[in-house]
Chimera marker file (.cmm) of the C-alpha trace (Angstrom):
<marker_set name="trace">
<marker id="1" x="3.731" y="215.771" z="185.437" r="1" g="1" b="0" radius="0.5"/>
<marker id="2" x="0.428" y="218.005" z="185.960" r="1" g="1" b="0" radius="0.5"/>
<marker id="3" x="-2.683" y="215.815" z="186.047" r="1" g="1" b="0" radius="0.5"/>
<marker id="4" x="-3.850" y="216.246" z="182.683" r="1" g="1" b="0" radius="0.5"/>
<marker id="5" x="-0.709" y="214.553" z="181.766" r="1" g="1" b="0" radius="0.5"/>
<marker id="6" x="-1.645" y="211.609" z="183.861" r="1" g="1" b="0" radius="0.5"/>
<marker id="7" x="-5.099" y="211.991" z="182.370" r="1" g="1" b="0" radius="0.5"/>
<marker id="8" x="-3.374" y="211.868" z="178.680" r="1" g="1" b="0" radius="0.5"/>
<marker id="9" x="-1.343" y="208.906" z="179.158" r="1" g="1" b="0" radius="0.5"/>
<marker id="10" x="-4.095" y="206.558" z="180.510" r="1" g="1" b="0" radius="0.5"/>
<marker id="11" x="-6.658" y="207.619" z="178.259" r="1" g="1" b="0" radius="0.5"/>
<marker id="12" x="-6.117" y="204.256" z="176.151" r="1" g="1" b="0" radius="0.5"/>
<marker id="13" x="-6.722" y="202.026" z="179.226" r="1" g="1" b="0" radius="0.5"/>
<marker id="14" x="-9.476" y="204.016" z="180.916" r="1" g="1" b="0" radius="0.5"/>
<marker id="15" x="-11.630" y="203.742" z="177.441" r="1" g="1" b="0" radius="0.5"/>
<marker id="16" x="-10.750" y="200.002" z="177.089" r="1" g="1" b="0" radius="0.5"/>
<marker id="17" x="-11.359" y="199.383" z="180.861" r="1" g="1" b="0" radius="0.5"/>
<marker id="18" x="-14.745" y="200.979" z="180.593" r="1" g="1" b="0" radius="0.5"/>
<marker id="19" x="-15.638" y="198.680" z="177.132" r="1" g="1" b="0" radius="0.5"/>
<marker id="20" x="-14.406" y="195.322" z="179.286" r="1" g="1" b="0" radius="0.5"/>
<marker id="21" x="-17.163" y="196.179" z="181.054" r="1" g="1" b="0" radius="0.5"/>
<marker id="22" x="-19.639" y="196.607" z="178.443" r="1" g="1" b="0" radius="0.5"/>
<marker id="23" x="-20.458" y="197.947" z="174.695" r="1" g="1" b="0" radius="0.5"/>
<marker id="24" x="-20.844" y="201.974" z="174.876" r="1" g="1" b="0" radius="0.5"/>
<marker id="25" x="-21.218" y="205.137" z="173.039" r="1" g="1" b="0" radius="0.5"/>
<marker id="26" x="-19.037" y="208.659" z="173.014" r="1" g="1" b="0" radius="0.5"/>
<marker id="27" x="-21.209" y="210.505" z="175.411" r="1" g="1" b="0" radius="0.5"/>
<marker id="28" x="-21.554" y="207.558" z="177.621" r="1" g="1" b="0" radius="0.5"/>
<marker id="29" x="-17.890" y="206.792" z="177.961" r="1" g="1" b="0" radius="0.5"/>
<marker id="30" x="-17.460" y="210.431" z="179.042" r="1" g="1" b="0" radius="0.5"/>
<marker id="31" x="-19.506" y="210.479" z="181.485" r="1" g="1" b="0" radius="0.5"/>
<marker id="32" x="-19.022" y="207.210" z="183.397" r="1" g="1" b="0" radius="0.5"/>
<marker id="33" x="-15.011" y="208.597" z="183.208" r="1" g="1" b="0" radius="0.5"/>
<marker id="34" x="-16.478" y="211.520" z="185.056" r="1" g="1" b="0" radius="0.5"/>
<marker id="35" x="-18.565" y="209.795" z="187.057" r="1" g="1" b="0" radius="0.5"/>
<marker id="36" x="-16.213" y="207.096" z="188.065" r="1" g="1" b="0" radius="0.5"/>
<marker id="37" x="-13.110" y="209.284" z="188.972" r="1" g="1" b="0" radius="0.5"/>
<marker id="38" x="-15.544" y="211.747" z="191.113" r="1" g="1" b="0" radius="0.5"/>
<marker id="39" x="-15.538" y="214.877" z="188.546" r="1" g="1" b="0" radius="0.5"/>
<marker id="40" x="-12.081" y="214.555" z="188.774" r="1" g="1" b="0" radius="0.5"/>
<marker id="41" x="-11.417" y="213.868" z="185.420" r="1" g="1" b="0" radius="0.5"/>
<marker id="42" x="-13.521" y="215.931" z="182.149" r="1" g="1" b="0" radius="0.5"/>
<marker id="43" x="-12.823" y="214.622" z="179.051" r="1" g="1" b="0" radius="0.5"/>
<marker id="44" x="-14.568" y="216.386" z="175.982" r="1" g="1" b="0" radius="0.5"/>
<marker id="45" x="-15.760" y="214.801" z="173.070" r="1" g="1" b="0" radius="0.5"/>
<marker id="46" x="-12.625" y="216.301" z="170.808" r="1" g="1" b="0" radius="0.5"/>
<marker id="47" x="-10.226" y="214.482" z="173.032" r="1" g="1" b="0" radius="0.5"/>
<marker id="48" x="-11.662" y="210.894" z="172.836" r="1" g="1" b="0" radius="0.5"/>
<marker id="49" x="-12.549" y="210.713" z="169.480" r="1" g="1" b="0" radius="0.5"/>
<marker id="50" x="-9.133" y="211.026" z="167.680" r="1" g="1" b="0" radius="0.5"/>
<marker id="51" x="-7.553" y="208.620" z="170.277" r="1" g="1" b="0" radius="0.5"/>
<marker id="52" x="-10.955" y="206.293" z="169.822" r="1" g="1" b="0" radius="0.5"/>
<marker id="53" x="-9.940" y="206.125" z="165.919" r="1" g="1" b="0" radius="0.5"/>
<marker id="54" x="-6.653" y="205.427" z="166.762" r="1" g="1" b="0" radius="0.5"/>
<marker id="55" x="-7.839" y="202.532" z="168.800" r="1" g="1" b="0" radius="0.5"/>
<marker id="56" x="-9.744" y="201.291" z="165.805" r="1" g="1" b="0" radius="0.5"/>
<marker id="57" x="-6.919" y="201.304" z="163.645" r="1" g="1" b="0" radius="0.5"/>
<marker id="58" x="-4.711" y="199.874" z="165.918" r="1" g="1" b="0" radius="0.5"/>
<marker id="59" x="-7.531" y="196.869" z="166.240" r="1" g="1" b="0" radius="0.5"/>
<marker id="60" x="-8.024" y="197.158" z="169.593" r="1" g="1" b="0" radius="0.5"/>
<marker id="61" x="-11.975" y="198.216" z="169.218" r="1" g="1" b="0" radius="0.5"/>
<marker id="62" x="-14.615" y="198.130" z="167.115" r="1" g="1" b="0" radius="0.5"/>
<marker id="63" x="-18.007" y="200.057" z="166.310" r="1" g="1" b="0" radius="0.5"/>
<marker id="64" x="-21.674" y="199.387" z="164.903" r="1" g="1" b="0" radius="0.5"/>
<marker id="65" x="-24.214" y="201.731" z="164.732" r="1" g="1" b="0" radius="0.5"/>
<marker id="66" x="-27.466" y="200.983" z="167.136" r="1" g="1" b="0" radius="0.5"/>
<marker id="67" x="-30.746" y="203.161" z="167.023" r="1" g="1" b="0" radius="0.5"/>
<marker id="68" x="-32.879" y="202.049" z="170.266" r="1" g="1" b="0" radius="0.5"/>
<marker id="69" x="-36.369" y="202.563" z="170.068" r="1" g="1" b="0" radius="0.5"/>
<marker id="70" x="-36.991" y="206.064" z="170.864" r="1" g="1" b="0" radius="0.5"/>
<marker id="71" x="-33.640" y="208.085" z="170.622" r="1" g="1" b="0" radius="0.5"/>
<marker id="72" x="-31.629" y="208.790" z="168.021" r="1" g="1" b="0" radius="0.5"/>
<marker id="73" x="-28.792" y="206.393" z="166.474" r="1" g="1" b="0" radius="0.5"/>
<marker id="74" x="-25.588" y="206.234" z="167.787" r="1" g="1" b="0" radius="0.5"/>
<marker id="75" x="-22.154" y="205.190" z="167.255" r="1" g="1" b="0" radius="0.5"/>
<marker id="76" x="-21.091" y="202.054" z="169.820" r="1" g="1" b="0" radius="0.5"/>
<marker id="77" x="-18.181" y="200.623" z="170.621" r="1" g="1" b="0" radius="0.5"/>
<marker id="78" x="-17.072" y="197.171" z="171.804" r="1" g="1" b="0" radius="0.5"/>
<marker id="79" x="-13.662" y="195.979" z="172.560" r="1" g="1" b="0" radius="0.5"/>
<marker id="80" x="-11.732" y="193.269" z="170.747" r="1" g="1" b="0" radius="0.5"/>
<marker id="81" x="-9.337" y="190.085" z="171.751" r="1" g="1" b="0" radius="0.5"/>
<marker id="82" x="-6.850" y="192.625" z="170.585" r="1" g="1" b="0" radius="0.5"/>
<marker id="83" x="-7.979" y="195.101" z="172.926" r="1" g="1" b="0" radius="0.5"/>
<marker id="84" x="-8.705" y="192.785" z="176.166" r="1" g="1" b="0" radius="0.5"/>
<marker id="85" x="-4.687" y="191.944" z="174.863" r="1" g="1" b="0" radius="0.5"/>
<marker id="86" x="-3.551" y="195.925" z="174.958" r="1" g="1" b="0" radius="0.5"/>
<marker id="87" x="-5.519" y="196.738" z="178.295" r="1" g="1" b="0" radius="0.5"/>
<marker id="88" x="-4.175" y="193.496" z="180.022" r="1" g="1" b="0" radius="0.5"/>
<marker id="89" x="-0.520" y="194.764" z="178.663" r="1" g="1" b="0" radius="0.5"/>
<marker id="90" x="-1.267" y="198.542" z="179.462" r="1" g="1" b="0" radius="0.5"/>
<marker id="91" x="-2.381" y="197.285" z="183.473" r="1" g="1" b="0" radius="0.5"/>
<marker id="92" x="0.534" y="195.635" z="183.771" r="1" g="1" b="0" radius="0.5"/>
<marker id="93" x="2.666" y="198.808" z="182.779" r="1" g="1" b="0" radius="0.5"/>
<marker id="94" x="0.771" y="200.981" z="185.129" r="1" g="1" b="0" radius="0.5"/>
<marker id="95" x="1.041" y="198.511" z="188.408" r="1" g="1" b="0" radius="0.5"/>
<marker id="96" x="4.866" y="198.281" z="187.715" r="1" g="1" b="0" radius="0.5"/>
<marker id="97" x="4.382" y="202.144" z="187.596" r="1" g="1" b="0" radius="0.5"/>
<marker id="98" x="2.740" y="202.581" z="190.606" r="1" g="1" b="0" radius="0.5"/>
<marker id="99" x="5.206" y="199.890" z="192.579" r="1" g="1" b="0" radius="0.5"/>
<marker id="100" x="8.108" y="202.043" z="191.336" r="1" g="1" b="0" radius="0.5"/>
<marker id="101" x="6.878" y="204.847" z="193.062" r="1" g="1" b="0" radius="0.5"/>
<marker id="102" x="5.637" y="203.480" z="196.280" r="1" g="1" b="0" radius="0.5"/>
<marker id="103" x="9.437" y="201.913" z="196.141" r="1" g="1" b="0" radius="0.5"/>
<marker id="104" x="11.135" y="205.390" z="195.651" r="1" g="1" b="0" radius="0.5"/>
<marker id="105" x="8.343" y="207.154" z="198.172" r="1" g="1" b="0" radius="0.5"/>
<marker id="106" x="8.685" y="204.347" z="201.066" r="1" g="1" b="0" radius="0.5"/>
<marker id="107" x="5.988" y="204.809" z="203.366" r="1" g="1" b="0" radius="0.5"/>
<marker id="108" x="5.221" y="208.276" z="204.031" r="1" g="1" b="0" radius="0.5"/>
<marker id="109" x="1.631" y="208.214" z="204.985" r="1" g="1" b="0" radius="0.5"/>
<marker id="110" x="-1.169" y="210.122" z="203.953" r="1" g="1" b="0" radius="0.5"/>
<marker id="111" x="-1.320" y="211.843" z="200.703" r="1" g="1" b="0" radius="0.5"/>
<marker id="112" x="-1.683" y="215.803" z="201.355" r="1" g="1" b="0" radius="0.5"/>
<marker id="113" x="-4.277" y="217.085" z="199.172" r="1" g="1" b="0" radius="0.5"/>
<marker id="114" x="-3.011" y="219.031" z="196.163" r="1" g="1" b="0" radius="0.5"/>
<marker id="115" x="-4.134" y="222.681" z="196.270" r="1" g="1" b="0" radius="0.5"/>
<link id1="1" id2="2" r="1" g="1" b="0" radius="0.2"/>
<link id1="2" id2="3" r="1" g="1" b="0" radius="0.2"/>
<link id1="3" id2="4" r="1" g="1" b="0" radius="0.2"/>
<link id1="4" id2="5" r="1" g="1" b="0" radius="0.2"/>
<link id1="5" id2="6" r="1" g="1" b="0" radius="0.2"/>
<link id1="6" id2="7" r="1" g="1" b="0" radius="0.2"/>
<link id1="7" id2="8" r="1" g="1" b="0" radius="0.2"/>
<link id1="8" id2="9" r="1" g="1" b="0" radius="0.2"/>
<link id1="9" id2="10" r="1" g="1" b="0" radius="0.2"/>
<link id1="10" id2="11" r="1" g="1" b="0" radius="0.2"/>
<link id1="11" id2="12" r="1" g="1" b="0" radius="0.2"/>
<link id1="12" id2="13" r="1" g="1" b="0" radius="0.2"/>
<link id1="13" id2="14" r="1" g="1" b="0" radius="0.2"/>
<link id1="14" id2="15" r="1" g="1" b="0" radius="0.2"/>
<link id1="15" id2="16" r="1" g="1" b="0" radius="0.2"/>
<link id1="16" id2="17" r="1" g="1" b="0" radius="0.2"/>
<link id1="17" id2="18" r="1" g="1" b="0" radius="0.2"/>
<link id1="18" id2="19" r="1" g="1" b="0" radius="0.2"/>
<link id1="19" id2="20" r="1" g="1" b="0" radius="0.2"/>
<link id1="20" id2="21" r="1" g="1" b="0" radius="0.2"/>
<link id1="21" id2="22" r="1" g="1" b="0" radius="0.2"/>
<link id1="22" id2="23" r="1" g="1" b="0" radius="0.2"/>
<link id1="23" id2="24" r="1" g="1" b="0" radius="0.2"/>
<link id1="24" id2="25" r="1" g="1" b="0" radius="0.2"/>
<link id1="25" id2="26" r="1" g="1" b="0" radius="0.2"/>
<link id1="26" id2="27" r="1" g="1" b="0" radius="0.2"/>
<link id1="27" id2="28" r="1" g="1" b="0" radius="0.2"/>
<link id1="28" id2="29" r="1" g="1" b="0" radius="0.2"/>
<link id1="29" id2="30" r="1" g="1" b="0" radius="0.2"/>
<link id1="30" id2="31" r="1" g="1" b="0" radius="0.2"/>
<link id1="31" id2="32" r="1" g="1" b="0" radius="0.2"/>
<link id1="32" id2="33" r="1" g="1" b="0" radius="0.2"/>
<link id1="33" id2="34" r="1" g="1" b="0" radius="0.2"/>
<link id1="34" id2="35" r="1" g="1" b="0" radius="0.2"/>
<link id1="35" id2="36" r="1" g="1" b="0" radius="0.2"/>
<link id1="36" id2="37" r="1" g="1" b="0" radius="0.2"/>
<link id1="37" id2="38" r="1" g="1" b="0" radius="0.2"/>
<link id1="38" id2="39" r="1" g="1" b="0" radius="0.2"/>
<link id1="39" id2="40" r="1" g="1" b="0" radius="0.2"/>
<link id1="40" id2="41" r="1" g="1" b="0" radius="0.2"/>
<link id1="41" id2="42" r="1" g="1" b="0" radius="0.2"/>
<link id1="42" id2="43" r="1" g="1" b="0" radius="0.2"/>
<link id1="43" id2="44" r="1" g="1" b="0" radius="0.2"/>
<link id1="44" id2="45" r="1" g="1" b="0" radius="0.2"/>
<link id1="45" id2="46" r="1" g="1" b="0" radius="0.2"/>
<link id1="46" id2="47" r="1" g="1" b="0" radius="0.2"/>
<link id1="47" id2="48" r="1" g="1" b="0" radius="0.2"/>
<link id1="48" id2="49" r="1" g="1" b="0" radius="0.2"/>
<link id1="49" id2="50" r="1" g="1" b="0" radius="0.2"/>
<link id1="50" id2="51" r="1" g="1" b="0" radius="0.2"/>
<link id1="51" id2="52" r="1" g="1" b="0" radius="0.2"/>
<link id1="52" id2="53" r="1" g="1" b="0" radius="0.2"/>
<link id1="53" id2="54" r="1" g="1" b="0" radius="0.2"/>
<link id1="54" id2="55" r="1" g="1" b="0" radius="0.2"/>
<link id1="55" id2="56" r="1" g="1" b="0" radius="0.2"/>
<link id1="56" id2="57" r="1" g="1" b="0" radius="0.2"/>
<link id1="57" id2="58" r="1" g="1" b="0" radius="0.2"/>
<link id1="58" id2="59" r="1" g="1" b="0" radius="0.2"/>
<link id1="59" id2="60" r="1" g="1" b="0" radius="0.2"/>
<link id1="60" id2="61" r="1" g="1" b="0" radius="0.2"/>
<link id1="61" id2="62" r="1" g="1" b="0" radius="0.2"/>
<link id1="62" id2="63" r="1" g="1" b="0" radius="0.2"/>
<link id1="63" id2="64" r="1" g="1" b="0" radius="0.2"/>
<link id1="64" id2="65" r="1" g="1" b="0" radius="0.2"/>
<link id1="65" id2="66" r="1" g="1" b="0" radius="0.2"/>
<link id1="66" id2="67" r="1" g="1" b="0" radius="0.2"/>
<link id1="67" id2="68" r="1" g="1" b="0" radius="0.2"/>
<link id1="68" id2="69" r="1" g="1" b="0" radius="0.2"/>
<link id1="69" id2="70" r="1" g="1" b="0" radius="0.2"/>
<link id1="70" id2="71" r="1" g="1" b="0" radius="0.2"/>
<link id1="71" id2="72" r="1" g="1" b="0" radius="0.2"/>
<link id1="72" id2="73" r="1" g="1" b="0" radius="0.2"/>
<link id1="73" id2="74" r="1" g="1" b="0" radius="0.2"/>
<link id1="74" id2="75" r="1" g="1" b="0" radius="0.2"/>
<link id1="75" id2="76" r="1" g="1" b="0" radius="0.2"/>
<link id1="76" id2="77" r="1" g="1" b="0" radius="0.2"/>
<link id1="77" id2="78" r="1" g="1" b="0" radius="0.2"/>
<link id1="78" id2="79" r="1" g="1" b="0" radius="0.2"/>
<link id1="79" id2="80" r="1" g="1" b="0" radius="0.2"/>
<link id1="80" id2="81" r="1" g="1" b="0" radius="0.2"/>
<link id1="81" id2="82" r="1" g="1" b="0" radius="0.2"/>
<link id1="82" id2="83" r="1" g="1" b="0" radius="0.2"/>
<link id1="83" id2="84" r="1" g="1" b="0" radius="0.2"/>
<link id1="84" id2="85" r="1" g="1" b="0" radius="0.2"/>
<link id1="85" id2="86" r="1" g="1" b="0" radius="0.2"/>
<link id1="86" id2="87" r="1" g="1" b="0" radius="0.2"/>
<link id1="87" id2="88" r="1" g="1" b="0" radius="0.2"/>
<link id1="88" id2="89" r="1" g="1" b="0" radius="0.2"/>
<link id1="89" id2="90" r="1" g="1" b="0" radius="0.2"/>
<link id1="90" id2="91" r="1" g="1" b="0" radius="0.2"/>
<link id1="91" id2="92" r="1" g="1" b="0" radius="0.2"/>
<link id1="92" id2="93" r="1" g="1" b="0" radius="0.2"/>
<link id1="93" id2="94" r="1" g="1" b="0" radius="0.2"/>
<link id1="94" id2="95" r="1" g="1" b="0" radius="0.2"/>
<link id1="95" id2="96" r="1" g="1" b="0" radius="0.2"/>
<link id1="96" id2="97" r="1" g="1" b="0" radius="0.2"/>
<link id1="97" id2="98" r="1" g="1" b="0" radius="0.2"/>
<link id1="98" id2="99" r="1" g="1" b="0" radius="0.2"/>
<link id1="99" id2="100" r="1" g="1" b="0" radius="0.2"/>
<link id1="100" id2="101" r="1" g="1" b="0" radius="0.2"/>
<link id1="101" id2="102" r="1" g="1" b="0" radius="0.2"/>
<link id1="102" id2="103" r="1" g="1" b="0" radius="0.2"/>
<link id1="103" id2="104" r="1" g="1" b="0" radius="0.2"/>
<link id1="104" id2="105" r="1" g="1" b="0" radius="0.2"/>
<link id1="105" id2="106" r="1" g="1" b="0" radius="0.2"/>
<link id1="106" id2="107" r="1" g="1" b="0" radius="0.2"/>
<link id1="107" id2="108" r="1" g="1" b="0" radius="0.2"/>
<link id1="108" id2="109" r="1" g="1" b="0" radius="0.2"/>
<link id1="109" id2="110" r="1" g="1" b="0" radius="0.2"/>
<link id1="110" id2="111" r="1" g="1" b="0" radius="0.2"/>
<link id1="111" id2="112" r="1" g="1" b="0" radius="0.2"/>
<link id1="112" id2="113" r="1" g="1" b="0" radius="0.2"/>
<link id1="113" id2="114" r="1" g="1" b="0" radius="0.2"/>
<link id1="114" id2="115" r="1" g="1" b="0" radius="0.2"/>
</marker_set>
């Protein structure tokens, strides 16, 4: 599974992690991904927004529109009881992930980089 793969299949917890923390906009959410994972991971607008509107059908967010004094207005986004529900659900599938794989790995020390 290449990276992006990884990238694909967490994208719903990553957004809903990053609204836990606080109500946010598009270009905001993309960059504190980047940000947060190091430059590691570069998600562009046209792969957020679909799976954004998926989120809002599914309940798990919501949006208002916010114009702070100065800038333009801008789309936010704030996460529902239904979404602190999914992410909870979605962290629990990822740790029991992760434990898999440390079982079938054992302990083989450092990580090599990837080139």
């Amino acid at each position: 599974m290449s990276t992006k793969s990884l990238t694909g299949a967490s994208i719903t917890a990553v957004i809903l992690s990053i609204l836990q923390n606080g109500d946010s906009y598009g270009y905001d959410i993309i960059s504190q991904v980047r940000e947060r994972s190091g430059s590691q991971i570069e998600w562009k607008a046209g792969s957020l927004y679909p799976v954004m509107h998926r989120m809002q059908t599914n309940g798990w967010i919501e949006d208002y529109w916010l114009e702070p004094e100065g800038e333009r207005r801008r789309r936010y986004y704030r996460i529902t009881e239904k979404g602190r529900t999914a992410l909870a659900q979605e962290r629990q599938k990822w740790m029991m992930f992760h434990n898999i794989l440390v079982g079938l790995w054992g302990d083989t020390g450092p990580v090599p980089e990837a080139s």
